[in-house]
C-alpha positions as CSV (number, residue, x, y, z in Angstrom):
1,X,177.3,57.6,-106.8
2,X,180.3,55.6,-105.3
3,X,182.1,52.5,-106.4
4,X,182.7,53.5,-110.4
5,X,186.1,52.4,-111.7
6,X,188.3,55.0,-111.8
7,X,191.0,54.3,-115.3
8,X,194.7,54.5,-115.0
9,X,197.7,53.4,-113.1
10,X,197.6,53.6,-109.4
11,X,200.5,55.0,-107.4
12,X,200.4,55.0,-103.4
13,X,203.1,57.1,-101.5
14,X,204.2,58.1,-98.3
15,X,202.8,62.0,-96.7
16,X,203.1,63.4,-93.4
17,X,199.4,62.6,-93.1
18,X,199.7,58.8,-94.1
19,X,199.8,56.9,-97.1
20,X,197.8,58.0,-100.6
21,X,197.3,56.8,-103.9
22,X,196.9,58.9,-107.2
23,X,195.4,57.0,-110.3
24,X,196.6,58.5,-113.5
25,X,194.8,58.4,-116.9
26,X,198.0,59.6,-119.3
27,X,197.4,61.4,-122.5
28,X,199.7,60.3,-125.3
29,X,200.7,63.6,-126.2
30,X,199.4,65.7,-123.0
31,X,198.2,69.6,-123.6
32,X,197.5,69.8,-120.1
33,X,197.5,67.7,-116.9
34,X,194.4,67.7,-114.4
35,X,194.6,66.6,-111.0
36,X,191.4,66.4,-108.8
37,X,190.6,65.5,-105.5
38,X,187.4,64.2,-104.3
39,X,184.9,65.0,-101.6
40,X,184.3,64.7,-98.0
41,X,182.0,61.4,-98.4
42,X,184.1,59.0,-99.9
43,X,187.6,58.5,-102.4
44,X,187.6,59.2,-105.7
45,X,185.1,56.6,-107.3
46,X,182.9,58.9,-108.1
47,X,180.8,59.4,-111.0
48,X,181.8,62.9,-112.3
49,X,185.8,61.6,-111.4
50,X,185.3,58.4,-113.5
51,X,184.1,60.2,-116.7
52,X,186.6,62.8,-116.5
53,X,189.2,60.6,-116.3
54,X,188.0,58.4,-119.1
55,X,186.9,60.9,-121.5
56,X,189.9,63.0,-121.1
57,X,192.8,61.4,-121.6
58,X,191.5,60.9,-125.6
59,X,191.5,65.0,-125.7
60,X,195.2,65.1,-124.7
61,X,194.4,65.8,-121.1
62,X,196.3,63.5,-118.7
63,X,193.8,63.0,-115.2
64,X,195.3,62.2,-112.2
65,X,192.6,61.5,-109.4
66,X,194.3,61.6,-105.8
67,X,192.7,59.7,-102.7
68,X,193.3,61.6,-99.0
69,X,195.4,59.5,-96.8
70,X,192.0,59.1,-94.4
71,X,190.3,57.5,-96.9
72,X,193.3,54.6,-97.2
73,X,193.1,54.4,-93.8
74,X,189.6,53.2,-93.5
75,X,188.2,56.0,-91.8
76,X,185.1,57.5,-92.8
77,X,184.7,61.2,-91.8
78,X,187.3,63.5,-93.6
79,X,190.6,65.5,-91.9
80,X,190.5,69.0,-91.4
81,X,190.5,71.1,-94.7
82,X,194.5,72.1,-93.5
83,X,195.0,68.4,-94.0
84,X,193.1,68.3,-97.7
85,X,195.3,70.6,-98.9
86,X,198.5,69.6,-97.4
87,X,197.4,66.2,-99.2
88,X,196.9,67.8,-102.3
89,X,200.4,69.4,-102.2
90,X,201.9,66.7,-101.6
91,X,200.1,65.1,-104.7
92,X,201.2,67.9,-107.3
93,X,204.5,67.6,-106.1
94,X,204.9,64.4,-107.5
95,X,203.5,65.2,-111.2
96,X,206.3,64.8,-113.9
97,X,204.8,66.3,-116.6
98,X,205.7,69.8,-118.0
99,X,202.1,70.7,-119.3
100,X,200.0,72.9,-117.6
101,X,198.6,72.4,-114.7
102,X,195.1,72.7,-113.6
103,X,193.9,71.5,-110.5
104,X,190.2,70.5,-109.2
105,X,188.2,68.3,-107.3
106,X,184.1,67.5,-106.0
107,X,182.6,69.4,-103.0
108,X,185.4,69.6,-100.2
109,X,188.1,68.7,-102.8
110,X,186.9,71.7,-105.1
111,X,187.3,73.7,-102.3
112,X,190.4,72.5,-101.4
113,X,191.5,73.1,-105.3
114,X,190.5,76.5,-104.8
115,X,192.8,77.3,-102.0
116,X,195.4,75.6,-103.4
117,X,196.0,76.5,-106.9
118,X,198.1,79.9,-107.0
119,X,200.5,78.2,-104.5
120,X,200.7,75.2,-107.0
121,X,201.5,77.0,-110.1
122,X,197.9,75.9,-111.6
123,X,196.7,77.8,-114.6
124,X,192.7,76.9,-113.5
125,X,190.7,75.1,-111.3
126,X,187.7,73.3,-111.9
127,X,185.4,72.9,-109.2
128,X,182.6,70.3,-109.3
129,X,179.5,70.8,-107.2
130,X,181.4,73.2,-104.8
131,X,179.8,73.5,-101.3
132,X,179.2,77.2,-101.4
133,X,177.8,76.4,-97.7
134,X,176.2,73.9,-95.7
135,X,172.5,72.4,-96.3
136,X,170.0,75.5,-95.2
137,X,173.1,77.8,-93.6
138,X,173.3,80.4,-96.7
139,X,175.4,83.1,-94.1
140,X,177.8,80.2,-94.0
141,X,179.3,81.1,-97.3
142,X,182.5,79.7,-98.7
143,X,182.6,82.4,-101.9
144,X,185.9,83.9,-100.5
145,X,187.3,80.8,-101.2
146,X,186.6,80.1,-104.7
147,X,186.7,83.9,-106.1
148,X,190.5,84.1,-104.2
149,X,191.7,81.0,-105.9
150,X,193.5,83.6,-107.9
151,X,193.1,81.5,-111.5
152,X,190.9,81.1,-113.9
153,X,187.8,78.5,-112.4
154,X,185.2,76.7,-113.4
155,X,182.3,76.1,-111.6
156,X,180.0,72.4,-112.4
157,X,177.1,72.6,-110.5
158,X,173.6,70.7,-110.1
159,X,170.2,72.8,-110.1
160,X,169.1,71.2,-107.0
161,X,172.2,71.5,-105.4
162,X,171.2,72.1,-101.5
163,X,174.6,73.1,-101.0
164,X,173.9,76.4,-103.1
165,X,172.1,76.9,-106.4
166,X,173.8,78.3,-109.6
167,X,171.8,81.4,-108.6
168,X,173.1,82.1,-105.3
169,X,177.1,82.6,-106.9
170,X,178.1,86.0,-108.5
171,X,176.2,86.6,-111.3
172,X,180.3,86.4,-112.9
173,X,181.1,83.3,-112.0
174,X,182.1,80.9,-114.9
175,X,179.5,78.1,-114.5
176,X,178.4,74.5,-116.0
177,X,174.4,73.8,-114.7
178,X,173.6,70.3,-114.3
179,X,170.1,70.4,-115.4
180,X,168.3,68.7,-112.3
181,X,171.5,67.3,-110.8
182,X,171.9,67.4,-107.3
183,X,174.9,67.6,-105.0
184,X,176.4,64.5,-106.3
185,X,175.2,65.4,-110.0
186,X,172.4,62.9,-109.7
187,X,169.3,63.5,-111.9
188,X,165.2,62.6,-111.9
189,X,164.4,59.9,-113.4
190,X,161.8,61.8,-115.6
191,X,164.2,65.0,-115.7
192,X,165.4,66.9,-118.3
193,X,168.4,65.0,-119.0
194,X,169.3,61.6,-118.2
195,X,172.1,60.3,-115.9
196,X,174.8,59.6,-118.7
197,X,173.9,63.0,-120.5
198,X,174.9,64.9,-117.0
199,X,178.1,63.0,-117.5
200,X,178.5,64.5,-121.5
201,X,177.6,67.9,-120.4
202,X,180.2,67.7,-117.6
203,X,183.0,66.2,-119.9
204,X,182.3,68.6,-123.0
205,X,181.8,72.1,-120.8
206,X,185.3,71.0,-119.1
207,X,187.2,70.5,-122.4
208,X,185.6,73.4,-123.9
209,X,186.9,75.2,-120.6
210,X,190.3,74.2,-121.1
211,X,190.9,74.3,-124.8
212,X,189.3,77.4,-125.7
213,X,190.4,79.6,-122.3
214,X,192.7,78.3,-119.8
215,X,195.9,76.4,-122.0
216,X,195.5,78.8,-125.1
217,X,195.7,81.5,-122.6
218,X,198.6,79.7,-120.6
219,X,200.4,79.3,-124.0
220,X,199.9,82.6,-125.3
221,X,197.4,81.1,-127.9
């Protein structure tokens, strides 16, 4: 699911860690900003990153998708989760806009979100096919990360999902199920939903998300 276009202006700057990029999709008249990291495979031409930022913008959300500094520098295994998040930092730290904040990401950068977004002031965090352990290791759980993000979250995640199953979170967890989708939100071809209505389902139960919980609540709405 690599290689889709990601829309927006692209920014590269100097971290501790190496250089990075962000590529921001700006809404004219923003209610919110969202920025979102991407996973431990690969930067941030994703499928799931690419519709958000494309379908967003036109809602009033401004997307800002940031790339790690190892995936600029051509190396294909991901830093240390210490180093995700000190990237991610250093990515909200540049953000002009006065909206609210939400901050997100796929797999390792959902978990990163997680971590991150009390520190960085976020109002929510969306968290797209989060890696609630590894592939058969269900005592390896990662829940104390995204229940102590300390924010409202949202969790996107695909029914065949070998890196946990919308059953195996708390039954309270506020959850999107990708009918069929796996961990990269890919779908059978003979599935219950084809591979551009997993893409509608993630756009519209984000938006919904947003609007209706975390910015009214934010603003006192």
């Amino acid at each position: 699911m690599s290689g889709y276009a990601v829309p927006g202006r692209e920014s590269r700057f100097a971290t501790p860690l190496g250089e990075a990029r962000t590529v921001t999709a700006r809404a004219r008249k923003p209610i919110a900003t969202l920025l979102l990291s991407h996973g431990a495979g690969g930067g941030i031409g994703t499928r799931d990153l690419a519709a958000l930022a494309t379908a967003l913008p036109r809602q009033g959300v401004t997307v800002v998708c940031f790339e790690q500094p190892w995936v600029l520098a051509g190396r294909k295994v991901a830093s240390p989760p210490p180093t995700l998040d000190q990237g991610l930092r250093a990515a909200a730290r540049r953000l002009r806009s006065t909206a609210p904040l939400i901050v997100g990401g796929r797999s390792a950068g959902a978990r990163s979100a997680a971590r991150c977004a009390a520190e960085l002031g976020a109002v929510g965090c969306l968290a797209l096919a989060f890696p609630l352990h590894p592939p058969g290791r269900p005592e390896k759980t990662r829940i104390d990360e995204l229940v102590g993000s300390g924010v409202p979250t949202l969790v996107v995640q695909g029914e065949r999902d070998p890196f946990g199953g919308p059953d195996e979170f708390p039954e309270d967890t506020d959850m999107c199920v990708i009918p069929g989708g796996d961990h990269g939100f890919s779908v059978p071809k003979r599935g219950p939903v084809s591979e551009d209505e997993t893409m509608a389902i993630l756009v519209e139960a984000t938006l919904e998300w947003m609007i209706r919980g975390v910015i009214g609540e934010s603003s006192g709405g």
